[in-house]
C-alpha positions in Angstrom: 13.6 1.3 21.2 11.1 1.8 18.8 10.9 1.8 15.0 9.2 3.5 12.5 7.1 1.5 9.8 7.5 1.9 5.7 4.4 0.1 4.0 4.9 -0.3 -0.2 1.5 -0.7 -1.3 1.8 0.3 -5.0 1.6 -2.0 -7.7 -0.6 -3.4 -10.3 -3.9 -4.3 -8.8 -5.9 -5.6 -12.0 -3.9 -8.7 -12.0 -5.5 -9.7 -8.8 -8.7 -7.8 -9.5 -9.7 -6.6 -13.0 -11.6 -3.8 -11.2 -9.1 -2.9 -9.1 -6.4 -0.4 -10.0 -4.2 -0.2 -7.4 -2.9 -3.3 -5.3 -3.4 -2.0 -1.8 -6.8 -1.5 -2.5 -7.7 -4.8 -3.5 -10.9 -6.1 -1.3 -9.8 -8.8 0.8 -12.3 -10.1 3.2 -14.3 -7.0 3.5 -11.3 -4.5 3.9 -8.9 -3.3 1.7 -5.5 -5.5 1.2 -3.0 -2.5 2.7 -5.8 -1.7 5.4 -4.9 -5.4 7.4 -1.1 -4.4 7.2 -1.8 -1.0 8.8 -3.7 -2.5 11.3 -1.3 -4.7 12.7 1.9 -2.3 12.1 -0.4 0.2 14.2 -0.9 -2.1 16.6 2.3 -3.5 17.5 3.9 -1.8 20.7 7.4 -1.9 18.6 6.3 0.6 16.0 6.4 4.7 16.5 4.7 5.7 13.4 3.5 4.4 10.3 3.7 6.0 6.8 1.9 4.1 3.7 3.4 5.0 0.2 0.5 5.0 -2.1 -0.1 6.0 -6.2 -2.9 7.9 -5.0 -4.3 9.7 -2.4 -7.7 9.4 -3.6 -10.5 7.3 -2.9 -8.8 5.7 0.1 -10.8 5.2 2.7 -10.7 5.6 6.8 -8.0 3.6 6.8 -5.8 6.7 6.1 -5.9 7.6 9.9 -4.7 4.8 11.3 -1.6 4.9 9.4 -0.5 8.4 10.3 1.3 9.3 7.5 0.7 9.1 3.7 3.2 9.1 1.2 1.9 9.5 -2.5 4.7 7.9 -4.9 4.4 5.7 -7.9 8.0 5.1 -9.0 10.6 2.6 -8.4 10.7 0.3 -5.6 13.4 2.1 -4.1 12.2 5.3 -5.1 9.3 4.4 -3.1 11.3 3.5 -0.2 12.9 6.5 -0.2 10.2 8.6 -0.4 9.0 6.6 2.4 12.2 6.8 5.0 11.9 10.7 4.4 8.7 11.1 6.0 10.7 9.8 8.9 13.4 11.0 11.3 17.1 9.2 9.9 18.1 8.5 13.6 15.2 5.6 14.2 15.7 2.5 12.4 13.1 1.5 10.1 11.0 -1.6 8.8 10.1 -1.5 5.6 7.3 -4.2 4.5 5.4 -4.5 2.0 1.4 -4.3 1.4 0.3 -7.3 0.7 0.8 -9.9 3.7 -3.1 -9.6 5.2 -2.2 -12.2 7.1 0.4 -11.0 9.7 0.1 -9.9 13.0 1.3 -7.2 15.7 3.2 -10.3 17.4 4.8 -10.7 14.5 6.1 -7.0 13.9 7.1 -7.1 17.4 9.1 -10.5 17.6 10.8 -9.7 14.2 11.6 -5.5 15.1 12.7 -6.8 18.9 14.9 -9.7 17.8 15.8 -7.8 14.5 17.5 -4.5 16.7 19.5 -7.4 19.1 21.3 -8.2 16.4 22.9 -4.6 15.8 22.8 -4.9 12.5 22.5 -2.1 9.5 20.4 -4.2 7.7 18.2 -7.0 9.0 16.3 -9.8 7.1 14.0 -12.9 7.8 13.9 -16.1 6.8 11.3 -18.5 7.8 12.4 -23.0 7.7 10.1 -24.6 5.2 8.6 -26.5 8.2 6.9 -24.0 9.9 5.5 -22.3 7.3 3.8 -25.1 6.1 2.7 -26.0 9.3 1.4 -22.1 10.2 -0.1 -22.1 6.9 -0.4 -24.9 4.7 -1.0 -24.2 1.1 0.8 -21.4 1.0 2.7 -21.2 -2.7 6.4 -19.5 -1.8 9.5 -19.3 -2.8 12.0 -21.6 -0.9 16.0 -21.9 -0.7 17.7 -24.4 0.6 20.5 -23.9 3.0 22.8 -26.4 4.7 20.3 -26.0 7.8 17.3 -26.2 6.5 14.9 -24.9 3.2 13.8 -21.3 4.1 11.4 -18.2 2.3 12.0 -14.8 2.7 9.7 -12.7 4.3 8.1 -9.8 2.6 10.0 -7.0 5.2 13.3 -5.7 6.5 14.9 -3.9 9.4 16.9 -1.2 8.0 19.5 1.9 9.2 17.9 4.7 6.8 21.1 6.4 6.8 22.1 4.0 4.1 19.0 3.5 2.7 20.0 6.1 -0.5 23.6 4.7 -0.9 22.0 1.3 -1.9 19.2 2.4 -4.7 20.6 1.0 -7.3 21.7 -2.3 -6.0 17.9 -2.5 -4.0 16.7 -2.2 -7.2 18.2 -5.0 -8.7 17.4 -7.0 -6.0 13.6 -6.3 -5.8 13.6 -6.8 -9.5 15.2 -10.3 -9.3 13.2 -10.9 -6.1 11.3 -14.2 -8.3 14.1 -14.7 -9.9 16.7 -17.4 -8.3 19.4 -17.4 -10.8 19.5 -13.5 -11.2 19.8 -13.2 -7.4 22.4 -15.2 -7.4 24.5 -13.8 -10.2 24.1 -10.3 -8.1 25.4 -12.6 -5.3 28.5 -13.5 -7.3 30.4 -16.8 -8.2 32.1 -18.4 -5.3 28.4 -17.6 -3.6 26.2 -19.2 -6.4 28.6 -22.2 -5.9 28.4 -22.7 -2.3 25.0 -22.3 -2.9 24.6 -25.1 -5.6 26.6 -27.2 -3.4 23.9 -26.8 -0.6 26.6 -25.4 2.0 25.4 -21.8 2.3 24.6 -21.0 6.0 22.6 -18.8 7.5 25.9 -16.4 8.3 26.7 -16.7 4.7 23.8 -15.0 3.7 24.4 -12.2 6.7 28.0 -11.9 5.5 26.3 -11.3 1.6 23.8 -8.3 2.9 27.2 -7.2 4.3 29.1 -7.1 1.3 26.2 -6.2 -0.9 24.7 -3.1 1.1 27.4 -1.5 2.5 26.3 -2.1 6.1 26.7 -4.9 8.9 23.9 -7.1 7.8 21.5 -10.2 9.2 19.7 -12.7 7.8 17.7 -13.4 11.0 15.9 -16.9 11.5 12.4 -16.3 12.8 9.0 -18.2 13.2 6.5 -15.8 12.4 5.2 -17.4 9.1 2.7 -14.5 8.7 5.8 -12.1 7.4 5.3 -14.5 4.6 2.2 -14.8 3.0 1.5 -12.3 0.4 -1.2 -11.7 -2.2 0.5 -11.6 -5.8 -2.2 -13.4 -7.6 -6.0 -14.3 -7.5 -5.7 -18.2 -6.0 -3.7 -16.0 -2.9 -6.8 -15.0 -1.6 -8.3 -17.9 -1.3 -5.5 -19.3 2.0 -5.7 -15.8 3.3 -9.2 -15.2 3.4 -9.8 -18.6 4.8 -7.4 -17.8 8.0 -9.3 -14.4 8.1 -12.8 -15.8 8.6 -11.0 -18.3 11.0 -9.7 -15.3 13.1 -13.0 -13.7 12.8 -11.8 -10.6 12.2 -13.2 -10.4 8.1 -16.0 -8.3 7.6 -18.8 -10.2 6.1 
């Protein structure tokens, strides 16, 4: 089975680039930031079709045709997912990632959709161990959380039914607005979690069993490898790993 591909590349450029507007459009390495995402979602054998949500539909580039669909919204997160999922058929699962991890791959995409749909799961999402992400990417400044396995990040995507996709706006909301913020994730996570977690005996099926309860689905929170999901641009000394791994690959533009 394939999937169909939501890329969220709103958001507030200027803080990366002062003469950049728009987030997605933020040079990196000779291309636009969104442009690498598209490219690998594109290229991955897992993905049907890919729709970008966008502020604009001006001034974008010929990157537009690679992505086969273009979605102009500049509200919420969720309302940007939404307006994403219904550019879509609602019987084909989706990913939904965001635009600003240059770094990641069409292995990647395909490793996380394949062992993502295995599971079964409404709602799928990855967590990469401390170790290899420092050893795919060293430098790289994330977020980590320690569980009683092992210190994880998130990755910057998920695996979702879109069926239920509008039942949890709200709540996804929330979320994506405490997504930097540890102690307001977990106070949406509720008090016997924030415990367990404190105590350091949250597993990995804890967290699945929390997507459950929180999204109204069966739920996942998948151990993967493919650090790339990971890396994203939210700031200027960002471009400076990803670039570097770019001009390593040999795929920047000079």
């Amino acid at each position: 089975m394939k999937v169909d591909a939501i890329i969220l590349a709103g958001g507030d450029g200027e803080v990366i680039d002062p003469a950049c507007r728009f987030k997605g459009l933020v040079p990196v390495a000779g291309r636009p930031l969104v442009e690498w995402v598209v490219d690998a979602f594109a290229k991955a054998t897992m993905i049907n079709e890919v729709a970008v949500v966008m502020p604009t539909a001006e001034g974008l580039g010929p990157w537009v045709d690679e992505a086969g669909k273009l979605v102009v919204s500049d509200r919420s997160f969720m309302d940007n997912v939404l307006a994403g999922a219904d550019a879509f058929r609602i019987d084909r699962p989706v990913i939904i990632a965001t635009g600003d991890i240059p770094l990641v791959t069409p292995q990647a995409v395909d490793s996380f959709v394949a062992a993502g749909l295995a599971t079964g799961a409404d709602f799928v999402y990855p967590i990469i161990p401390r170790p290899e992400m420092e050893r795919q990417f060293p430098g790289s400044d994330r977020t980590y959380f320690r569980l009683k396995s092992g210190t994880y990040t998130g990755g910057n995507a998920m695996l979702a039914n879109p069926v239920l996709l509008p039942a949890m706006r709200d709540l996804g909301q929330r979320l994506f607005d405490q997504r930097k913020n540890a102690a307001g994730m977990l106070r949406i996570a509720g008090l016997g979690f924030v415990v367990k977690f404190a105590l350091g005996r949250l597993q990995p099926e804890d967290l699945s069993d929390k997507i459950e309860q929180l999204l109204g689905g069966t739920g996942a929170a998948l151990t993967i490898q493919e650090a790339s999901l990971a890396v994203d641009v939210d700031k200027p000394s960002d471009l400076t790993l990803v670039e570097r791994v770019l001009y390593e690959r040999g795929t920047a533009r000079a």
